[in-house]
matplotlib code that plots the C-alpha trace (Angstrom):
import matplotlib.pyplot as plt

x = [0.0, 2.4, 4.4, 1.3, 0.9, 5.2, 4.2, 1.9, 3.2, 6.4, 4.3, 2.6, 6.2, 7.2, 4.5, 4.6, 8.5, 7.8, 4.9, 7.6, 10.6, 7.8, 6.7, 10.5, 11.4, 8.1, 9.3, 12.6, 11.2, 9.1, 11.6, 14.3, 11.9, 11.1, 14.8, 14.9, 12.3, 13.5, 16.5, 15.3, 13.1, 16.3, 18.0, 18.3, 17.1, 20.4, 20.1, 22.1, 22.7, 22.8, 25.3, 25.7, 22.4, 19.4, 18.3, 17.7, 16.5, 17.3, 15.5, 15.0, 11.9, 9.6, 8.4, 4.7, 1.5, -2.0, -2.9, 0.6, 0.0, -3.2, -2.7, 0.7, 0.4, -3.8, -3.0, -1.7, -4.4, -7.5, -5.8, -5.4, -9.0, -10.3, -8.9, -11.6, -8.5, -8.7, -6.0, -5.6, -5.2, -2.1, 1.4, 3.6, 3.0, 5.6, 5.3, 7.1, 7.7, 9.6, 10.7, 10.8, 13.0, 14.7, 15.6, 14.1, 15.8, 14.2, 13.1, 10.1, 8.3, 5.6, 2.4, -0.2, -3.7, -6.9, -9.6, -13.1, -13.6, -16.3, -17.5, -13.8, -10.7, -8.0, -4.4, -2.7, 0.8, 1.3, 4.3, 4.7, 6.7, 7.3, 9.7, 10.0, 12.4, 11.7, 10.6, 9.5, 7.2, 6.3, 3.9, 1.8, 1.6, 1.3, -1.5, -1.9, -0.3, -1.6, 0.5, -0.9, 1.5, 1.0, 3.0, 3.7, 6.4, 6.7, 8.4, 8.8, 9.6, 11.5, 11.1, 13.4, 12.7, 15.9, 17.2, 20.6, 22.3, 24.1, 28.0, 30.4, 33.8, 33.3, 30.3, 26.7, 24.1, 20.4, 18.8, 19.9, 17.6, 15.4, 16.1, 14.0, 15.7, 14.1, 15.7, 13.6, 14.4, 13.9, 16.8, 14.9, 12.8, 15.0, 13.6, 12.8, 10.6, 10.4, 9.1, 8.7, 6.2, 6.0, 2.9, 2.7]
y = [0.0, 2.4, 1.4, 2.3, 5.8, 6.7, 5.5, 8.0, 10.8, 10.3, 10.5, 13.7, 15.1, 13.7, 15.4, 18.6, 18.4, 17.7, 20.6, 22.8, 21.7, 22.3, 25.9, 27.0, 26.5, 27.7, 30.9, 30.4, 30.8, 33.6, 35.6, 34.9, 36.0, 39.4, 40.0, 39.3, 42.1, 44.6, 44.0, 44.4, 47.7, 49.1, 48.9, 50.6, 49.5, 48.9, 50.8, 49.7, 50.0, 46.8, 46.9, 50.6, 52.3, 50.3, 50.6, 47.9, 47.5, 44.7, 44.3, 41.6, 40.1, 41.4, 38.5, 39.0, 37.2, 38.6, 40.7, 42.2, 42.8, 44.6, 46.4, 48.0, 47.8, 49.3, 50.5, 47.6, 45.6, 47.4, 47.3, 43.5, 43.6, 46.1, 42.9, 40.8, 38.3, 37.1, 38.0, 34.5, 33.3, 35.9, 34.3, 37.3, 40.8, 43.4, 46.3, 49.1, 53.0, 54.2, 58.0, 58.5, 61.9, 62.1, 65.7, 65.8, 67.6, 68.0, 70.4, 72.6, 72.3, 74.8, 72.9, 74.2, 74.0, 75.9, 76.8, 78.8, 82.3, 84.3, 81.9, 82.7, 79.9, 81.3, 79.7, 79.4, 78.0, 75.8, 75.8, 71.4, 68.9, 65.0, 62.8, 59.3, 56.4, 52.8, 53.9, 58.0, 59.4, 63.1, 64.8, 68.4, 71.5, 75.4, 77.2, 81.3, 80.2, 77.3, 73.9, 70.6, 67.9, 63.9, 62.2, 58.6, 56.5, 52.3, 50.8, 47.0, 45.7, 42.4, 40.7, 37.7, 36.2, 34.6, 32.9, 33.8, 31.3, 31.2, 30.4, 28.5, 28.5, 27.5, 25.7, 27.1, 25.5, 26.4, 30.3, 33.5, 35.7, 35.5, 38.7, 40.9, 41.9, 44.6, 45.5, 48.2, 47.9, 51.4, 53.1, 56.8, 55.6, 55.0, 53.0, 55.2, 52.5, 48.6, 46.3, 42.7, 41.0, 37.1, 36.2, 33.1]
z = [0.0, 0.9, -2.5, -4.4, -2.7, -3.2, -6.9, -7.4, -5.6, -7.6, -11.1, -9.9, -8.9, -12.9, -14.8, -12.8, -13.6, -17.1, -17.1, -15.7, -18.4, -21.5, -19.9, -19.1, -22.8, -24.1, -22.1, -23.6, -26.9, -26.7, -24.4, -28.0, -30.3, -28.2, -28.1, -32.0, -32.2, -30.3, -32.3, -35.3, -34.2, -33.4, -36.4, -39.3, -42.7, -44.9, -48.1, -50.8, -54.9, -57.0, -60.4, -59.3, -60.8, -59.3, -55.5, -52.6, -49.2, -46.9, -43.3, -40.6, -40.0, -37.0, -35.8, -34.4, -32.7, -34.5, -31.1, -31.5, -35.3, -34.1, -31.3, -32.4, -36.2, -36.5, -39.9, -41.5, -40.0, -41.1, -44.6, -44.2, -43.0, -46.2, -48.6, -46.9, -45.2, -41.6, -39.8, -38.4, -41.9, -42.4, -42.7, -43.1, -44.4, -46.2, -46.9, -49.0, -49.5, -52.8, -54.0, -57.8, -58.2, -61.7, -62.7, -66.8, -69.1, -72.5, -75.6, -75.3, -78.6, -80.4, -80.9, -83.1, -82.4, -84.1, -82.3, -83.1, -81.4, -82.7, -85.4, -87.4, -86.8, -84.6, -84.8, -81.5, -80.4, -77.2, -75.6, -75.1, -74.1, -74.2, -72.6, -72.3, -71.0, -70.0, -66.3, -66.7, -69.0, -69.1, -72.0, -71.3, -73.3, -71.3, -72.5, -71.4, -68.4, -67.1, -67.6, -68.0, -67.3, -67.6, -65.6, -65.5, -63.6, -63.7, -61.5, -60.0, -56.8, -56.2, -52.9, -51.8, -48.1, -46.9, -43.9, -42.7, -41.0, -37.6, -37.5, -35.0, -36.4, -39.6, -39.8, -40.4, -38.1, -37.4, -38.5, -36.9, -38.9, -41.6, -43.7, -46.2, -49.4, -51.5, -55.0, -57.3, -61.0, -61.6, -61.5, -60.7, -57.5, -54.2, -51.5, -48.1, -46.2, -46.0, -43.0, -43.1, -40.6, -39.8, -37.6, -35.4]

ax = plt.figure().add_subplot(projection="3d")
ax.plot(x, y, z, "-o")
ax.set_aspect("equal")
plt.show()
């Protein structure tokens, strides 16, 4: 009898030792990927040029629960929200800010238009111009004063999600970061902004 009663006061001791174990490294992990945030909120983004004319971003991942993602990212969420997606069905979410600042230098060109005033034709001059490369595009005339300017700019974004490893010696073992690379392939816009969100 008194066997059986050390038996099971030794299994309760067990599990509540095993309960303990599991929580401390549940702890463990959550306490790592804190640090890993705070981290990466107090870096900077790395701004860089790739083959010396187009522009790239890289960033570490925030790594972040969905009551996190709402409560300190509102904005983001109620955009997520405005697409009709759950938030619990969100795996990670980037976002991206570019500039496009290109100084255009180009001929002004007389443009002739006729018009009626008065029931007679009246020929009139516009002062115009049109500019165009792969990425810009710039067309408008001036007429008595007032410009009219059409402005387009393309530009594309490529996003590569990459783990970067952790090192001992020589040898790579396990994932220190996983890493946000941003490259724009127009060689007028510059990146100002990029943030790279994992939710668990």
């Amino acid at each position: 009898m008194k066997t059986s009663w050390i038996y099971w006061v030794a299994l309760a001791l067990f599990t509540a030792l095993l309960g303990s174990v599991s929580k401390c490294g549940g702890l463990l992990k959550e306490n790592a990927r804190l640090e890993d945030n705070i981290e990466v909120l107090y870096s900077d983004i790395k701004l860089y040029k790739v083959n010396e004319s187009l522009n790239a971003a890289g960033i570490n991942r925030l790594y972040m629960t969905k009551s996190e993602l709402e409560r300190y990212n509102a904005d983001l969420s109620q955009q997520i929200k405005d697409l009709n997606i759950k938030l619990k069905r969100v795996q990670s979410v980037s976002q991206t800010a570019t500039e496009t600042q290109y100084e255009i230098r180009t001929l002004i060109r007389d443009s002739i238009i006729y018009r009626v005033a008065d029931s007679a034709t009246v020929r009139d001059t516009l002062q115009c111009i049109d500019y165009r490369d792969a990425w810009l595009s710039v067309e408008g005339c001036e007429n008595n004063g007032l410009a009219t300017y059409n402005i387009r700019s393309v530009d594309t974004l490529i996003q590569v999600i990459h783990r970067i490893p952790k090192w001992f010696l020589v040898f790579r073992f396990g994932t220190k970061a996983i890493r946000q690379e941003i490259m724009s392939k127009n060689p007028h816009s510059r990146i100002v902004y990029t943030e790279y969100i994992e939710v668990k």
